[in-house]
C-alpha positions as CSV (number, residue, x, y, z in Angstrom):
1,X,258.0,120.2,19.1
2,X,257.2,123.9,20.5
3,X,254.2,123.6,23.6
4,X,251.1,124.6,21.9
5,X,248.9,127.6,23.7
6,X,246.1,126.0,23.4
7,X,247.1,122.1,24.4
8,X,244.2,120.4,25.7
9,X,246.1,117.9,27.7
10,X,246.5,120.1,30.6
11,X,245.2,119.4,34.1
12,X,242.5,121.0,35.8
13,X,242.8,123.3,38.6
14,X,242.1,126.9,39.0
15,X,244.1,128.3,36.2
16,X,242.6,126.2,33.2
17,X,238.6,125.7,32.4
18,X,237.1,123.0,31.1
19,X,235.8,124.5,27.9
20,X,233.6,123.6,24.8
21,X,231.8,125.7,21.8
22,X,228.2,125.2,21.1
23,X,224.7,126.2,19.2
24,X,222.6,127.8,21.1
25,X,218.7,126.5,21.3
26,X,215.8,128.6,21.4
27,X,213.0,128.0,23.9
28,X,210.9,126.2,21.5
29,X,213.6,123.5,21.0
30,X,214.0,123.2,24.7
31,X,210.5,122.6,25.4
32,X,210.8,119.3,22.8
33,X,213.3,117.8,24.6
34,X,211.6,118.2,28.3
35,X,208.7,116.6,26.1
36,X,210.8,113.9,25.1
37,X,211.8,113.6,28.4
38,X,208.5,113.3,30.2
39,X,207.3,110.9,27.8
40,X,209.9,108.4,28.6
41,X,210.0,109.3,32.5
42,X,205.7,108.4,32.1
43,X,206.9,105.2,30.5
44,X,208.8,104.1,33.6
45,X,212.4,104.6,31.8
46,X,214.9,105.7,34.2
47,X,218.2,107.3,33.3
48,X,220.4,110.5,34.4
49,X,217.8,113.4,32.7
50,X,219.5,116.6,31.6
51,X,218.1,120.2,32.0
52,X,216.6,121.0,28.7
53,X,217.2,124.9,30.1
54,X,221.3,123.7,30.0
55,X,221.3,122.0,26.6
56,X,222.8,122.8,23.5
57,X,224.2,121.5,20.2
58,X,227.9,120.6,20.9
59,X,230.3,121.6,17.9
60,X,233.1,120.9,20.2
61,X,234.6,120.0,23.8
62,X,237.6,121.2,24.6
63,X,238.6,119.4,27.4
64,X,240.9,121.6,30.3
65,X,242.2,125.0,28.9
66,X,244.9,127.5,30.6
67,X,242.6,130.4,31.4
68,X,245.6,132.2,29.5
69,X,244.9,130.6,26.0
70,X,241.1,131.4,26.2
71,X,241.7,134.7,24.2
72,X,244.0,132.9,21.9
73,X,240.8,130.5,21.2
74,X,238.3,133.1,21.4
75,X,240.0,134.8,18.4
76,X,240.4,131.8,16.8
77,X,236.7,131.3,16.6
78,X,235.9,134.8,16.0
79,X,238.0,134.7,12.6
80,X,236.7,131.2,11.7
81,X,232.8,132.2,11.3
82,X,234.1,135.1,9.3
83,X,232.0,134.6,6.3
84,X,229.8,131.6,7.1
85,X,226.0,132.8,6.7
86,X,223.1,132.0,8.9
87,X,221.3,129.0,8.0
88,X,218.4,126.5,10.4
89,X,218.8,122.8,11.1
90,X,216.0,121.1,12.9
91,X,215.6,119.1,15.8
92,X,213.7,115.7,14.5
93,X,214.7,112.3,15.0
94,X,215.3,110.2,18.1
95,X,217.5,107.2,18.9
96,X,220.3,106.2,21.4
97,X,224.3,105.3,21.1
98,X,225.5,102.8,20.5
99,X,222.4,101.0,20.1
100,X,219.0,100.7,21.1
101,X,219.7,97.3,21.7
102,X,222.2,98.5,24.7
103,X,221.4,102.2,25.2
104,X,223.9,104.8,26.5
105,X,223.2,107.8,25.9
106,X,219.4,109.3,24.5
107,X,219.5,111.9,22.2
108,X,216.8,114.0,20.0
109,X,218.4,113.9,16.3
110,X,219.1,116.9,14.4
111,X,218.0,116.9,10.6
112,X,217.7,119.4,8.0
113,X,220.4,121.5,6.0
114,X,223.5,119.4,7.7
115,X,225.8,120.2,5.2
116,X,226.0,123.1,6.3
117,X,226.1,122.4,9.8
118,X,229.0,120.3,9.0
119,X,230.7,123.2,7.6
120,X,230.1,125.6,10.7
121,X,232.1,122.2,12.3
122,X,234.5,121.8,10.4
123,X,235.8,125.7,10.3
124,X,235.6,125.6,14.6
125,X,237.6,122.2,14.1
126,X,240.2,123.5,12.0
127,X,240.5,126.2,13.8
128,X,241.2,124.8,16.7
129,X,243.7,122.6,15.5
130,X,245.8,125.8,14.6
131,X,246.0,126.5,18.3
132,X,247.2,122.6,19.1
133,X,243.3,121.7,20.0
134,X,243.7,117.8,18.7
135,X,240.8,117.0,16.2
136,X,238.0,114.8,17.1
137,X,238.6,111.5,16.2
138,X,234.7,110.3,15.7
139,X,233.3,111.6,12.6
140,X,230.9,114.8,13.9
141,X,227.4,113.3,14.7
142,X,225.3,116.2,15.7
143,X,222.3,115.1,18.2
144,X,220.5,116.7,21.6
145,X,221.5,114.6,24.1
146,X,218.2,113.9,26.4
147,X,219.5,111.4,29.3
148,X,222.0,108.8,30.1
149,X,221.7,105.2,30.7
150,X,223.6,103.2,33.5
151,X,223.5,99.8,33.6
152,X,220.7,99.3,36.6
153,X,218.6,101.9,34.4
154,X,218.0,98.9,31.6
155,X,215.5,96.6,33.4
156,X,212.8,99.2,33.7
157,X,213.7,100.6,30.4
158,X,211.1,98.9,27.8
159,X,210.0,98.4,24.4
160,X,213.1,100.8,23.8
161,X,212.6,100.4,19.7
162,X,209.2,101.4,19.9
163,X,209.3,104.2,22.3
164,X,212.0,105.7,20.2
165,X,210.3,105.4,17.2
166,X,207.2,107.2,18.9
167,X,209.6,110.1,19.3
168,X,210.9,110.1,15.9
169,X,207.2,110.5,14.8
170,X,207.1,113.7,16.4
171,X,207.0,117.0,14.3
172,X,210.5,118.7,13.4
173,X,211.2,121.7,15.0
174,X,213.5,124.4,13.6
175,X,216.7,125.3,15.0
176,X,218.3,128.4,13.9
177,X,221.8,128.8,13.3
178,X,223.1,132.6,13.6
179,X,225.9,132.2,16.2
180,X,228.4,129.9,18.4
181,X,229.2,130.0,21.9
182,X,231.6,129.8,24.0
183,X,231.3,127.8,27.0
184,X,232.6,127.1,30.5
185,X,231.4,124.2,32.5
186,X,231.7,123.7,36.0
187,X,230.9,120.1,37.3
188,X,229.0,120.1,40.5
189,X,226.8,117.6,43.1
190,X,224.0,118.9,41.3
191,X,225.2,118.2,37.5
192,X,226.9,120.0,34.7
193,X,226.9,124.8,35.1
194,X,227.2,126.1,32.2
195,X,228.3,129.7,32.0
196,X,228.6,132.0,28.6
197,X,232.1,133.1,28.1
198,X,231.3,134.8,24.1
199,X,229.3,134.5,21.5
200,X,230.5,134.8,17.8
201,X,227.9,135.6,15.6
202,X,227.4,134.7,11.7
203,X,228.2,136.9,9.2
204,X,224.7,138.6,9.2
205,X,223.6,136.9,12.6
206,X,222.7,138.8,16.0
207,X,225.2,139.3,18.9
C-alpha cells in the first residue's frame, strides 16, 4: 500500500504537529463554562480545570502530522465545507464520561440542530480519510469538555448526580456555527497552547 501524506501514525518531533480541527466559541459560551466551573470548584470538587479562554468544540484530533502534509489537509478542509451553510448549536446539558457513577472527564453538552452538526463532522471526517487520516472509531459525541477527574479527585467529589443535574438546569446558550479551525497544540508544564493555523469559513460565514 502507497504511504499516505497525511498518515497520522507518525512520531512527534520538530517536523510534524500535533494537529486537530475545531468550532470556535464565542465569549458568551466561554463565560458558561468558567461558570460551570466555579460552581463545582465552590462545591469542593477537585479535578484538572481547563481554560474556558482555550476551549473549543472538537470535530477532530489528528494526532502527529508532517508539517509537510498540513497544506495537503488544509485544502482538504477548505473543499469539504464548500457548500455547507451556517447554522447554531447550543451549549446546554451537563454530565461526565463514562459515568457519573465513575467520572472522567466533565463536559457542558451541546444541544440544538445536531444534525447538522453531524454533517459539518462527517464532511471533515471524510475528508480526512482521503488523505489516510484513519476515521474515528467512537461514534462523534459533541460536548465542551470542562475538567478531568483522576482518581484521588473522587473522594471530595460529592453528590455528583445532583450537581450535574444543577448544571443541566442552567439556560442554553447559542453557539454559532459559521467556520472550522485549524489547530496546533503545543503541550507544555502549564497545560495544552493552542495556536490558529486557518480558518475555513461556511459557505456564507465570516473569515
Amino acid at each position: 500500500m502507497p504511504e499516505t501524506p497525511g498518515a497520522a501514525d507518525n512520531l512527534p518531533g520538530d517536523d510534524s504537529w500535533r494537529l486537530f480541527v475545531a468550532v470556535d466559541l464565542p465569549s458568551h459560551v466561554r463565560d458558561r463554562l468558567a461558570e460551570a466551573i466555579e460552581r463545582l470548584r465552590g462545591a469542593g470538587w477537585r479535578a484538572r480545570w481547563v481554560r474556558p479562554e482555550g476551549s473549543h468544540l472538537t470535530l477532530k484530533f489528528y494526532g502527529s502530522v508532517l508539517t509537510g502534509s498540513v497544506p495537503s489537509l488544509e485544502d482538504a478542509l477548505r473543499q469539504a465545507v464548500v457548500g455547507v451553510p451556517p447554522f447554531d448549536v447550543e451549549a446546554a446539558g451537563a454530565g461526565a464520561f463514562p459515568n457519573a457513577r465513575r467520572p472522567r472527564v466533565l463536559w457542558i453538552g451541546v444541544g440544538g440542530n445536531l444534525p447538522a452538526l453531524a454533517r459539518l463532522q462527517d464532511a471533515v471526517e471524510r475528508a480526512s480519510a482521503a488523505l489516510g487520516f484513519p476515521p474515528e472509531e467512537r461514534a462523534f459525541q459533541p460536548h465542551l469538555t470542562i475538567g478531568r477527574v483522576s482518581p484521588e479527585d473522587l473522594p471530595a467529589m460529592t453528590r455528583i448526580p445532583e450537581r450535574l443535574a444543577q448544571l443541566a438546569e442552567l439556560p442554553p446558550v447559542p453557539i454559532p456555527v459559521d467556520g472550522v479551525t485549524l489547530y496546533r497544540s503545543q503541550l507544555s508544564r502549564g497545560g495544552a497552547v493552542y495556536t490558529a493555523l486557518r480558518r475555513f469559513p461556511l459557505d456564507g460565514g465570516t473569515s
